[in-house]
Each structure stands twice: as structure tokens, then as C-alpha cells.
C-alpha positions in Angstrom: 0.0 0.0 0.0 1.7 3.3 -0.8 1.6 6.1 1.4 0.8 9.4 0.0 1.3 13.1 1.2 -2.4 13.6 2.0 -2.0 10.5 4.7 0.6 12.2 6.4 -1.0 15.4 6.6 -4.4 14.2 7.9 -2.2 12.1 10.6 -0.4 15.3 11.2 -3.6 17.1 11.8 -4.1 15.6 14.8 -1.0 16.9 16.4 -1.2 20.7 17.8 1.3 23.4 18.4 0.2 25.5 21.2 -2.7 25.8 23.3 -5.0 27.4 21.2 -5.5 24.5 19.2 -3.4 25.3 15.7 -2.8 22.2 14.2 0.9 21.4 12.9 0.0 21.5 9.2 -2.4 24.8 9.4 0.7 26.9 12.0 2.6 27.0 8.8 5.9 25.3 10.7 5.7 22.6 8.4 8.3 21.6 5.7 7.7 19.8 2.5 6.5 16.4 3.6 8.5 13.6 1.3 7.5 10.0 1.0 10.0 7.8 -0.7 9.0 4.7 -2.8 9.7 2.5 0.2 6.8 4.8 2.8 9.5 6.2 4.7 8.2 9.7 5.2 10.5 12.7 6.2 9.5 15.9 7.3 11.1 19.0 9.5 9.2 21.0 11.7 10.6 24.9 11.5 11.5 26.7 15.3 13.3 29.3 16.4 16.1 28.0 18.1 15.0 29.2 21.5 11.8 26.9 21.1 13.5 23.7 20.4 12.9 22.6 24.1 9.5 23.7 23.9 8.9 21.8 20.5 10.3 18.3 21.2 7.2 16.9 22.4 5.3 18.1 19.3 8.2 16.5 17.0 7.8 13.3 19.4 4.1 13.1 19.1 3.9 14.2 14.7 6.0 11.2 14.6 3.8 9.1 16.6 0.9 9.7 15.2 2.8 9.2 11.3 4.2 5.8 12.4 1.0 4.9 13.5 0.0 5.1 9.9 -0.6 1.2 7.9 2.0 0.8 5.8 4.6 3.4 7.1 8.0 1.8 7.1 9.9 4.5 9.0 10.0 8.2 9.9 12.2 11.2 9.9 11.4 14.0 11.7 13.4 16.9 13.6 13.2 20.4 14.2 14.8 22.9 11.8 15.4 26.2 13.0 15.9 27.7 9.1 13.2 29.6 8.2 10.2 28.9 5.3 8.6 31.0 3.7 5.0 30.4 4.9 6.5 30.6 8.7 4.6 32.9 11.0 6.7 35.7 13.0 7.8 35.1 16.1 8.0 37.1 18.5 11.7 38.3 19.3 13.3 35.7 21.7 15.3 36.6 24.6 18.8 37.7 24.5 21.4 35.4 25.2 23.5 36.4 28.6 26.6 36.2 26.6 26.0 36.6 22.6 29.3 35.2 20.2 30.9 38.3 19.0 29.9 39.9 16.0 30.8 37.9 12.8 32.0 34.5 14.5 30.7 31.3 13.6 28.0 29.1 15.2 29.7 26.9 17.7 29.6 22.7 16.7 27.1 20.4 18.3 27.6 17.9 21.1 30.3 15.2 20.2 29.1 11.6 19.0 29.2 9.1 21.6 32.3 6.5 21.2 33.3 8.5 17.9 37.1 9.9 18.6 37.2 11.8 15.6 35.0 12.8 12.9 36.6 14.6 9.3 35.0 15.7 6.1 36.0 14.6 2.8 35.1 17.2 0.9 35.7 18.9 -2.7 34.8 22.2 -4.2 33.4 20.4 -7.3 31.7 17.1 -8.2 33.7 14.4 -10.9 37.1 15.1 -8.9 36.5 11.3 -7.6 35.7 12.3 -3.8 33.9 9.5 -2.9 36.3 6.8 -4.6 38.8 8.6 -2.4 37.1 8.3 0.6 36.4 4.7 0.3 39.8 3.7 -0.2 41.1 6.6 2.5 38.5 5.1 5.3 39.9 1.3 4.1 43.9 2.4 4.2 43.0 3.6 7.6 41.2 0.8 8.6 44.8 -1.5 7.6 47.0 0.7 10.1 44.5 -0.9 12.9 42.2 1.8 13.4 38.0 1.5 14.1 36.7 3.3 11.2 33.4 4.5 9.9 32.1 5.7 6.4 29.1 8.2 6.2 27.7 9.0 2.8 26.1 12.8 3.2 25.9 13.0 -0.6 22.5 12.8 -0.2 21.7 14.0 -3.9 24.6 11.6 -5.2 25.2 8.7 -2.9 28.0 6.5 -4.0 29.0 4.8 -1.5 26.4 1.9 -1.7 27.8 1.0 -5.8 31.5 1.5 -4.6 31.0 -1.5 -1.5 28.6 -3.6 -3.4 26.3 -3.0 -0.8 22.5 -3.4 -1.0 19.7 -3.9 1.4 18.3 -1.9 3.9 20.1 -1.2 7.5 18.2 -2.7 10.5 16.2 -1.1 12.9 17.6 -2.0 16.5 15.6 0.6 18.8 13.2 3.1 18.3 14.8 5.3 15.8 18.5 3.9 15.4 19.6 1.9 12.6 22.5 -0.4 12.8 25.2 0.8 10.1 26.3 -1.8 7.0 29.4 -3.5 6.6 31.2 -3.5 3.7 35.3 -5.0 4.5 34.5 -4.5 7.8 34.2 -0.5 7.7 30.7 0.6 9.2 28.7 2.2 6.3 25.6 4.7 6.4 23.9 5.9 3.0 20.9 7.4 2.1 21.4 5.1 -0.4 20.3 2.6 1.3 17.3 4.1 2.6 15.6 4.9 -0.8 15.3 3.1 -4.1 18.5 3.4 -6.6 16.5 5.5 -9.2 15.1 7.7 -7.2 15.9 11.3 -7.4 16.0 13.3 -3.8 14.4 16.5 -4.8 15.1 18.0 -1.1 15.1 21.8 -0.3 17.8 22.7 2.4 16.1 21.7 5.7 15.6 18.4 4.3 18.7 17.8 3.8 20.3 19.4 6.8 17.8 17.0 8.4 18.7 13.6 7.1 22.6 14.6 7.3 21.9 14.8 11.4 20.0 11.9 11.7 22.7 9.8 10.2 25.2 11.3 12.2 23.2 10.7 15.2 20.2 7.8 14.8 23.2 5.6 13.9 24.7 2.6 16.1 28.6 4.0 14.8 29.9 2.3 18.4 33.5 3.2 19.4 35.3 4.7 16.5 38.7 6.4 16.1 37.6 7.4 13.0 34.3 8.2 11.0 34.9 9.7 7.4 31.9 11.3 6.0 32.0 11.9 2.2 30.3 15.5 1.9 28.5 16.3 -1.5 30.8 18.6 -3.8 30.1 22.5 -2.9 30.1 24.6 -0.1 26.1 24.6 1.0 23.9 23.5 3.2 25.0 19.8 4.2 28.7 21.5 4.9 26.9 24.2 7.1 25.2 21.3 9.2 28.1 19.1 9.9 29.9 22.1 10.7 27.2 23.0 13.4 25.6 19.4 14.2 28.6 18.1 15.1 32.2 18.8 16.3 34.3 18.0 13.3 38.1 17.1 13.8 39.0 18.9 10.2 38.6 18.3 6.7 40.3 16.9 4.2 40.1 18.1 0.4 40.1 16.3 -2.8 41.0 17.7 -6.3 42.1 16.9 -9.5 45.3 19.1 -10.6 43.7 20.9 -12.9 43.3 25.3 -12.7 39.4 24.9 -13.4 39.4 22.0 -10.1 41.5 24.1 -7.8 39.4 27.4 -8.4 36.4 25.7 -6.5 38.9 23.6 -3.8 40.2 27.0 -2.8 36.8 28.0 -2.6 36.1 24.9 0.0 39.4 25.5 1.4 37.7 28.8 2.4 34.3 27.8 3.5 36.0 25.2 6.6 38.3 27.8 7.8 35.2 30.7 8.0 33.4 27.8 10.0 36.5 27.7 12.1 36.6 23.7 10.8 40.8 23.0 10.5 41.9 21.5 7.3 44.0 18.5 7.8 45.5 17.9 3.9 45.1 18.4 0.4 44.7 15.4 -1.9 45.4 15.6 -5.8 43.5 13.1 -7.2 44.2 11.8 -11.0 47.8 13.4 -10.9 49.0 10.7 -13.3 48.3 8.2 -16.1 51.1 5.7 -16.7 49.7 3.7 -20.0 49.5 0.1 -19.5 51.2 -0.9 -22.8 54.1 1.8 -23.1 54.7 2.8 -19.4 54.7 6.6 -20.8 53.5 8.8 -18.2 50.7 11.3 -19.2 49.4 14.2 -17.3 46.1 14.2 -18.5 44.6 16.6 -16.1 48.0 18.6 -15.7 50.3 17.2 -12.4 51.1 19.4 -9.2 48.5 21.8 -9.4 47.0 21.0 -5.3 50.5 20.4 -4.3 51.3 24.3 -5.2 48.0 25.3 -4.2 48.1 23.4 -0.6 51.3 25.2 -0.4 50.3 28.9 -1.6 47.2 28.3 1.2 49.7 27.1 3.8 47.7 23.8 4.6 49.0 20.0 4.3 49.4 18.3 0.9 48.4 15.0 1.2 49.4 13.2 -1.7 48.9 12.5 -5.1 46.7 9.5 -6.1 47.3 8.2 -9.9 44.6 7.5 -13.0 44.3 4.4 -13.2 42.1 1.5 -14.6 42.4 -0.5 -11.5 40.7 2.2 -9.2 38.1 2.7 -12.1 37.2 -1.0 -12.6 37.1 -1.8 -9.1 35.4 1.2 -8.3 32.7 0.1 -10.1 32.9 -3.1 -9.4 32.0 -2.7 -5.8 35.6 -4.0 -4.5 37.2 -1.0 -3.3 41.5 -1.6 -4.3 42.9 -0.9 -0.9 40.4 -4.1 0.2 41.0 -6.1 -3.0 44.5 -5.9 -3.6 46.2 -4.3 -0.5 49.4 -5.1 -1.8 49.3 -3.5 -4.9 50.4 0.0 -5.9 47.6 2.0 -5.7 46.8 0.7 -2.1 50.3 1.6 -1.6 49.4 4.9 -2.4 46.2 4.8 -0.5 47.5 3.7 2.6 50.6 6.8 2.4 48.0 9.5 2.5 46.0 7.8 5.2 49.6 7.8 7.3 50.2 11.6 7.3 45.9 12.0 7.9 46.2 10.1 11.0 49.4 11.8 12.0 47.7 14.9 11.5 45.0 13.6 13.9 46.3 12.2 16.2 49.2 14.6 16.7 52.2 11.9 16.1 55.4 13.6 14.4 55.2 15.2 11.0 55.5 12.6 8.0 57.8 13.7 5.8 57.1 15.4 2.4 55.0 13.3 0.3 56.6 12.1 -2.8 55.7 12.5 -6.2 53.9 9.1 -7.3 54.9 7.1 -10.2 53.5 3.8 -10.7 55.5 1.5 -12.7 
């Protein structure tokens, strides 16, 4: 039976706001209501931030009274404290005793129980192979010892479901928290796995922001030195709310070495250090192509370009991770290299750049300059 947005608003008509009697679709707090093919319904419920307290029941009891709908298979549903369009005014709340000064950024949320640290991959554009790089990155770390954790926030794009071969859908365990996948023994959260393959997540901001923070916190991630979240490429809305949801360790950048890449890695370069977010390296990604048949080295995409620029910004460069067809084809094969052949040259390379990461963590002495890669 499928679910439609009329169901959940006559269910959500039941639930009231204040004392007068306004129901939660008529008070105008109410976000675009989305049921995916599988009737897992999400929705946000807009506050001011000083009401949050005040609204938690209502959020508690609009989810209720959804859940208690046949057929439903799950719910999301949080407080957002963005503001819609249709939202009445409010009158002005009271002043904190001791406001941030003028122009600082929003402080990060409590820290994830058991999680030691927490770092965004992130990139400044899309097709700079992010994701692909944050498989293998969470994998290499994984093979110095480490409890790691991989969350896809790419919640237009998810990847990370195709590049584990990993299907299904997590498990409930209590209430509201889902028990992450495991693909090579990493713990894995997608949104992918919450919705069908094809379909397309046509989300406005608070969505978003929404689902982002009920991954990061509605998830049984357990004791973790380590959780990797692979951002979506830009510098919007799901950067803003892991920056503010959640106390990030750093960030970590990936680009290819081209000028038109770097122009928009700058740019994300930027957007961390504004939200006071430290960046911990600078990956180039697709440095080199050494041809199969000739051994000729090619720089296809140019070669140095995020070294120099990690430089000229004064933050770690990483290392350089080649073109290859092995990445590609096991990249889309679902068997991650690092995992498949951890003795090879690429997870060589792999397992290098997540080295001088966790150094940068965990504070241990410098690694020394990363070399130039050249895989024979």
C-alpha cells in the first residue's frame, strides 16, 4: 500500500502546536513532507532556536501519530530552526546572557558518543572522484589498525552503496537507530540505502540538513577512532550542518590538478576555515596516467596543481593519487583496491596519504614530504 502526502498530513492534523488548538499543518511550521517509494516519510518541523525545548514533544508526538499510519516503514522527523517562507513571525526571543561576537561562527554540536574523531572529505566540485577517495582513505586507515566509519552525506549523489557492493536496507535495533552496514569491515551509512536506486531526492535545504543529522546521530557507529563522511561537492547546506551538528576534527580536500578543479577547492578551502573547521591535507587526485602498454607517463589533467595550491594556502598536501584503470574498474565493481588488492600499488598509495591524515589527527610527528607518485 503506498503512502501518499495527503495520509501524512491528515495524521499530522491531529498533532497541535500551542494551546489554542493550531494544528501542525495549518501553524505553517511545516516543511515539505517527502515519501519515498519504500513509505519512509520525512519531514522538519521549523522553530526558532529558543523553542526547540518547547517543541520536542510536538516533533515526538507528529512522529507518533505518522508511524501509527498502515503501511509506514519508518519516519524522519526533527526540528529545523531555518526559516520557510509560509513561517509565522515570532515574536523576538530573549537575549542570550553572553552573545558570540559579532561575525563568528556558530559553535559545533555535542560530540558523537564513542566517535574519537570525525573529518570531512570534501571537494569544491563534483567528478574530482571524492567519494572513490574516501572509500579507499577510510579502508587504508582501517589497515594501520584503526575502528573506522564511512558516512555518505551526498544525499543527492550517494555513491558509497555502488563503490562497497552493498545493497539492502540497515536494520532497525531501537526506536529510531539503525544499525550501520558493513562493507570489509568499515561501518557504512547511506541514504542510499534508505531509498530506491532511481530515485531522485528533490530535497530543499532543511531536508537535507535534516537527514545529514539523523545519520550522524540515529546511527549505532559504536567506538570509532575514525568516522569519514564523504560530503557532496560544494560549499552549502549539508557543509553548514556538519559544521554546526557536530564537532568536526577537520577536513580533508580532494581535487584533480587541474586550474578549473582548484578554483572551487580554494573556494572549499575557504568555507571550513570561516566555520572555524581546521583542514587537515590536500589530496590531488588523478595526478598521473602511466599507459599500460608503453609505461609513458601522461598528465592528462596537468600534475602538481594541489600540491602548489596546498602550499600557496599554507595547509597539508596530502598526496597524489594516480589515474588508473584499477581504481576505475574496481570502483565500479564494488571491490574497493585498498580491500582487493592491498598489496598493490595503488593501495600503496592509499594507505601513504592515510599515514600523514592520522598523523595529522592524532598529533604523532610530521610525515615527511609526500613524494611524487609514479607507478611502474
Amino acid at each position: 500500500m503506498a503512502i501518499t502526502r495527503d495520509d501524512v498530513l491528515k495524521a499530522l492534523a491531529s498533532v497541535t502546536v500551542d494551546a489554542g488548538g493550531t494544528t501542525l499543518p495549518g501553524s505553517g511550521r511545516l516543511s515539505q513532507v517527502v515519501v519515498d517509494p519504500t513509505n519512509r516519510v520525512m519531514f522538519s518541523i521549523l522553530v526558532d532556536p529558543s523553542e526547540a525545548e518547547r517543541f520536542e514533544p510536538v516533533r515526538r508526538t507528529a512522529e507518533g501519530a505518522v508511524l501509527a499510519i498502515p503501511g509506514v516503514s519508518g519516519v524522519f522527523a526533527s526540528l529545523t530552526s531555518e526559516r520557510g517562507p509560509n513561517r509565522p513571525a515570532q515574536a523576538a526571543p530573549p537575549r542570550p546572557a553572553a552573545p558570540p561576537p559579532r561575525g563568528a561562527p556558530p559553535g559545533p554540536g555535542p560530540a558523537l558518543p564513542g566517535v574519537r574523531h570525525i573529518v570531512a572529505v570534501a571537494s569544491g566540485k563534483g567528478g574530482v572522484g571524492k567519494s572513490t577517495t574516501a572509500c579507499n582513505l577510510a579502508l587504508a586507515l582501517q589497515a594501520q589498525g584503526l575502528k573506522v566509519g564511512l558516512l555518505d552525506a551526498d544525499i543527492y549523489g550517494p555513491s558509497v552503496p555502488k563503490l562497497f557492493g552493498l545493497s539492502g536496507k540497515p536494520r532497525v535495533i531501537e526506536g529510531r537507530t539503525l544499525e550501520p552496514m558493513q562493507g570489509y569491515g568499515l561501518k557504512v551509512m547511506s541514504i542510499g540505502f534508505l531509498i530506491e536506486p532511481e530515485s531522485a531526492m528533490i530535497w530543499r535545504g532543511p531536508m537535507v540538513q535534516s537527514a545529514i543529522t539523523q545519520m550522524l546521530r540515529e546511527v549505532a557507529w559504536g567506538e570509532l577512532d575514525v568516522l569519514l563522511v564523504d560530503m557532496p561537492p560544494g560549499t552549502g547546506d549539508a557543509q553548514l550542518t556538519m559544521a554546526q551538528a557536530t564537532p568536526l576534527s577537520g577536513a580533508v580536500i580532494v581535487s584533480t590538478p587541474q586550474d578549473l578543479a582548484l578554483i572551487d577547492a580554494r573556494r572549499g578551502v575557504t568555507m571550513f576555515r570561516k566555520v572555524a573547521v581546521p583542514i587537515l591535507g590536500v589530496i590531488e587526485n588523478m595526478a598521473t596516467f602511466v599507459c599500460p602498454h608503453c609505461g609513458q607517463a601522461s598528465h592528462i589533467f596537468g600534475h602538481g596543481g594541489a600540491r602548489q595550491e596546498a602550499e600557496r594556502l599554507g595547509v597539508p598536501f596530502l598526496g597524489e593519487v594516480p589515474l588508473t584503470m584499477t581504481i576505475r574498474e574496481t570502483s565500479d565493481a564494488g571491490r574497493p583496491v585498498v580491500a582487493t588488492d592491498p598489496d598493490g600499488p595503488q593501495a600503496k598509495v592509499y594507505r601513504e596519504i592515510a599515514g600523514r591524515l592520522w598523523g595529522n589527527l592524532s598529533g604523532a610527528p610530521a610525515a615527511r614530504v609526500a613524494p611524487r607518485i609514479v607507478i611502474e
